[in-house]
C-alpha positions as CSV (number, residue, x, y, z in Angstrom):
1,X,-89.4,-33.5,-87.8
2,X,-86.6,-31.2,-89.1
3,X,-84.8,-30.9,-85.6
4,X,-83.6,-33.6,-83.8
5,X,-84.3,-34.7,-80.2
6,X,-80.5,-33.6,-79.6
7,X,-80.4,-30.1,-81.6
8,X,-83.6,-29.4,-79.8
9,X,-81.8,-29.9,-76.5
10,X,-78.9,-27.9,-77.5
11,X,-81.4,-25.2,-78.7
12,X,-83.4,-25.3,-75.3
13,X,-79.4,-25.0,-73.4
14,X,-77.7,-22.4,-75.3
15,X,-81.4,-20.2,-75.4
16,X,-81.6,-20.5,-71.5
17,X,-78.6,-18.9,-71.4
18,X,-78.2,-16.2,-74.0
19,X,-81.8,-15.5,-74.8
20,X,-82.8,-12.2,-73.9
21,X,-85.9,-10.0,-75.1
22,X,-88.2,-11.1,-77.5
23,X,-87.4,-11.5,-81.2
24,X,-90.1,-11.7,-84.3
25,X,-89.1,-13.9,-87.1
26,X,-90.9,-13.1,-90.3
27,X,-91.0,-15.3,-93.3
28,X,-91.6,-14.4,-96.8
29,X,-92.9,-17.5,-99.2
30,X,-95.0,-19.1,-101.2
31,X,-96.6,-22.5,-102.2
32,X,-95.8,-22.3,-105.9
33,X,-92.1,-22.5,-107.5
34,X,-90.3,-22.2,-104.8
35,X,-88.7,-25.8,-103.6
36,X,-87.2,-24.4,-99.9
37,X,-90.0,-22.4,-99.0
38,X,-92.0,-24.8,-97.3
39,X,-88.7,-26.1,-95.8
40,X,-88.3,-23.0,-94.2
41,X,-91.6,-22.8,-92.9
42,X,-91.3,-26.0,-90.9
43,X,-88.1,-25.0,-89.9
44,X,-89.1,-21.7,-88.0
45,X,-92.3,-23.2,-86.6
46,X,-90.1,-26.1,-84.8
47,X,-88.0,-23.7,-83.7
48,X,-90.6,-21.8,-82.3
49,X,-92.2,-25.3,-80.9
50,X,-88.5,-26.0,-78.9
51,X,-88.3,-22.4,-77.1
52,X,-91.7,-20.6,-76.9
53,X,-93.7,-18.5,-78.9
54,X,-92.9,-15.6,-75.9
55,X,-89.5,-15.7,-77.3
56,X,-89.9,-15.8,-81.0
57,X,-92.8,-14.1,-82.7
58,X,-93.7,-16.0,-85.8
59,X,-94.9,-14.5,-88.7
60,X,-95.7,-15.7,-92.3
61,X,-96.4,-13.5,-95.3
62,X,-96.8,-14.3,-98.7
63,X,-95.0,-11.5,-100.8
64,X,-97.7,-12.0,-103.8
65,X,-100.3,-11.5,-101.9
66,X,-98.9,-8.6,-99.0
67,X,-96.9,-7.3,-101.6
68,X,-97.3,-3.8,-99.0
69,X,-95.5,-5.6,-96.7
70,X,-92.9,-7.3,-99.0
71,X,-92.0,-3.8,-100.2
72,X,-91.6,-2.2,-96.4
73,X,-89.2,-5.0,-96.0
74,X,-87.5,-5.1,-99.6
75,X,-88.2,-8.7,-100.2
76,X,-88.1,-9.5,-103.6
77,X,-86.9,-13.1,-103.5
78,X,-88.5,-16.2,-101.6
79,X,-87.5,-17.4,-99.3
80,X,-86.4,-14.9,-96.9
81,X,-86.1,-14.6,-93.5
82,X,-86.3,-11.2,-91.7
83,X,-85.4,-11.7,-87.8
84,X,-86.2,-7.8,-86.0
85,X,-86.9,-6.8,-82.6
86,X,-88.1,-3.2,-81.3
87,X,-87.5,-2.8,-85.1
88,X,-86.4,-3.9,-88.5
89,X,-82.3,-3.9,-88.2
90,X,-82.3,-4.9,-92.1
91,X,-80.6,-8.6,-91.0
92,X,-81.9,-10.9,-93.7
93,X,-81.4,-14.4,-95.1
94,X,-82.3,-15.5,-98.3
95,X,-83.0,-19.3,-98.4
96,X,-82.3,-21.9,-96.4
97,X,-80.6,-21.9,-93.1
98,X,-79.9,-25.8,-93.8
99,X,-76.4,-27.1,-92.8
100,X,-73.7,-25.1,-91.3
101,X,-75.9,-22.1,-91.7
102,X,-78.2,-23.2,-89.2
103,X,-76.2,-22.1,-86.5
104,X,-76.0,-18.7,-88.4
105,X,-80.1,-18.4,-88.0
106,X,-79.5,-19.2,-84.3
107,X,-76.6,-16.7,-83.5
108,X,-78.5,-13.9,-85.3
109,X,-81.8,-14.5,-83.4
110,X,-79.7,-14.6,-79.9
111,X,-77.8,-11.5,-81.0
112,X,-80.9,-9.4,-82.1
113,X,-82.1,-10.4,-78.9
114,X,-79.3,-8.8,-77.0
115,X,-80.4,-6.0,-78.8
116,X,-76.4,-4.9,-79.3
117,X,-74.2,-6.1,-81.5
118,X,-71.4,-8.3,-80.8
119,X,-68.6,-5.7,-81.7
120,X,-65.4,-3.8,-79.9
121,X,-66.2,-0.5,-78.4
122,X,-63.6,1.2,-80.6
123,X,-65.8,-0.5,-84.0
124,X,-68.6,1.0,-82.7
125,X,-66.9,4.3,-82.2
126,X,-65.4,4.4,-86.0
127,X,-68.8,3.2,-87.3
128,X,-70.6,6.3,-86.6
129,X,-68.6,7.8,-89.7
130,X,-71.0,5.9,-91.7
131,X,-74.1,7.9,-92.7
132,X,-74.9,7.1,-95.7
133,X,-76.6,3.6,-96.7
134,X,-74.7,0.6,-96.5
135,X,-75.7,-3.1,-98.2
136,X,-73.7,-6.0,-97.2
137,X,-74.7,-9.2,-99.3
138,X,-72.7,-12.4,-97.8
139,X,-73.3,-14.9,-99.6
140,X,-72.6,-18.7,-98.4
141,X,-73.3,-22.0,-98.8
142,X,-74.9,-25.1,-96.0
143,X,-71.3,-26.7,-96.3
144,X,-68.9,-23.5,-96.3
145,X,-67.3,-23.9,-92.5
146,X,-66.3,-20.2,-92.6
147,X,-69.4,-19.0,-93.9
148,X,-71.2,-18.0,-90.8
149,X,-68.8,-16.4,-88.7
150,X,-68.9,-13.6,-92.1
151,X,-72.8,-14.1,-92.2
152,X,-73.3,-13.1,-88.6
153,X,-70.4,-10.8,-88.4
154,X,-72.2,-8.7,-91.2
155,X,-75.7,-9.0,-88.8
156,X,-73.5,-7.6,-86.0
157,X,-72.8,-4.3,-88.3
158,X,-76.1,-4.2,-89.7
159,X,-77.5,-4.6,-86.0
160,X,-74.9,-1.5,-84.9
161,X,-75.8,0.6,-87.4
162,X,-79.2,1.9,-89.0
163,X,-77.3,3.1,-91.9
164,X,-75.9,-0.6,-92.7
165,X,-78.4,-3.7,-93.8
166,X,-77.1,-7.1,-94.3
167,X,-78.4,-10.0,-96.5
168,X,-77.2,-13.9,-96.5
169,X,-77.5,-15.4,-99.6
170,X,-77.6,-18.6,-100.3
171,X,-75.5,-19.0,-103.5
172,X,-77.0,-22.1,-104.7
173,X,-80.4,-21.4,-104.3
174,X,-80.0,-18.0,-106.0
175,X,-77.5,-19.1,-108.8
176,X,-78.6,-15.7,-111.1
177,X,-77.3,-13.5,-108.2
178,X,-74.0,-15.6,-107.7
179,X,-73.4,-15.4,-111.1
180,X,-74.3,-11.9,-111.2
181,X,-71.6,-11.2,-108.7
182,X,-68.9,-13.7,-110.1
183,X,-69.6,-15.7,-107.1
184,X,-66.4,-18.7,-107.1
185,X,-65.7,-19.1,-103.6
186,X,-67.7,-18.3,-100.7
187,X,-68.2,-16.5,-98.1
188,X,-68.2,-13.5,-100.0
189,X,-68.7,-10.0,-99.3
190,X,-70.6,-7.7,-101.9
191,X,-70.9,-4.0,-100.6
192,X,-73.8,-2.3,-102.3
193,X,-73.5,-4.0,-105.6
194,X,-69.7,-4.0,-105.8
195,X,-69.1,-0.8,-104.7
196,X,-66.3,-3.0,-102.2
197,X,-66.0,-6.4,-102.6
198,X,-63.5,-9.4,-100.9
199,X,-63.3,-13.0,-100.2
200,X,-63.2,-15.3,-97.0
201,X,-64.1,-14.5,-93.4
202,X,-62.3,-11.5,-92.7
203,X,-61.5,-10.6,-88.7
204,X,-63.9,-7.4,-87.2
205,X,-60.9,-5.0,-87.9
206,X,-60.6,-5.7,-91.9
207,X,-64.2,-6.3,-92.5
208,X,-64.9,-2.7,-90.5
209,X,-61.9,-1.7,-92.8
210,X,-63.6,-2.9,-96.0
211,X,-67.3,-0.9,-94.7
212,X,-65.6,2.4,-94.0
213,X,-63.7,2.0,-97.8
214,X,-66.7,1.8,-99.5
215,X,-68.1,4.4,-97.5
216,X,-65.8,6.6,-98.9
217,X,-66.2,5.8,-102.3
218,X,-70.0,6.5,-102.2
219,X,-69.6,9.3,-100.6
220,X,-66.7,10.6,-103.3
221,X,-68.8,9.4,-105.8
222,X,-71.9,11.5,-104.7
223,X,-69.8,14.7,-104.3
224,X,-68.4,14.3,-107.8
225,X,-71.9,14.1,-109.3
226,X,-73.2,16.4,-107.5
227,X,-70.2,19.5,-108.5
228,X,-70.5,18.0,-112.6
């Protein structure tokens, strides 16, 4: 048993409470090289077990063989967690939600099942600028204390917006990626591959500050190959 009697109660309160329309959570693994994946497995089905399969929809795909499927969600790493409801809001987490970062699993299945994001009116006013496609990466670690108030603040733009995904990554489970992105201290922010990148958990303001900047750039960048 992955969750104890206490969590379990803690899960049961804080889902009477906030819970509101049904959420499907959809994992991507496999039995073979993958240490976590089974992990994460467990994890979900408990979690399923403490608050009702009427409230989370479980599903388990295995991207080798639904590789379909895999592509309609652009998975390409295991495992990941995709957490939707009346659609796919791009809100993803690669690894697993172990630690400090379970709480970020559990804010980002309440908030998808508010079906709004947990953001000012005035954000949600300047975020309809965007129109081009957005990619937050985030990428944490279990003991990072700031790390999910950036992982979920990054769910609540991808969940405002269907121009803007977001993917947690785990830094140490995918080490090529980290290094990839000169990962050194986490939480950190990688907007579509560097485009816009930053450190620590930033308030709504600067991170929506940080989205709209590389917004521009794209956009600059696409006009300027477009008139060459």
């Amino acid at each position: 048993m992955l969750l104890g009697l206490d969590v379990r109660d803690q899960i049961r309160d804080i889902f009477s409470k906030e819970f509101k329309e049904p959420v499907t959570v959809r994992v991507f693994s496999q039995t073979i090289g993958c240490e976590t994946c089974q992990t994460v497995e467990s994890l979900i089905k408990e979690l399923v077990d403490v608050v009702g399969e009427d409230r989370i929809r479980f599903h388990l795909h295995t991207p080798v063989l639904e590789k379909e499927i895999a592509q309609k969600y652009n998975v390409d790493r295991v495992p990941t967690i995709v957490i939707e409801g009346d659609k796919d809001y791009g809100i993803r987490y690669v690894g697993l939600p172990a630690g400090l970062e379970f709480s970020t699993l559990i804010q980002g299945i309440l908030q998808v099942s508010k079906r709004e994001p947990k953001l000012s009116p005035k954000t949600l006013e300047l975020l309809k600028q965007i129109d081009t496609p957005i990619d937050i990466m985030v990428f944490v670690t279990t003991s990072c204390g700031y790390c999910p108030s950036a992982a979920t603040m990054a769910w609540n733009f991808a969940l405002a917006s269907d121009h803007i995904t977001a993917k947690v990554v785990d830094a140490s489970e995918n080490p090529d990626l980290a290094e990839r992105f000169q990962v050194v201290g986490v939480p950190k922010v990688v907007i579509n591959e560097g485009v816009v990148e930053f450190v620590g958990a930033q308030p709504e303001n600067a991170f929506l500050g940080y989205l709209l900047a590389a917004h521009d750039k794209i956009k600059k960048a696409k006009e300027g190959s477009q008139g060459s």
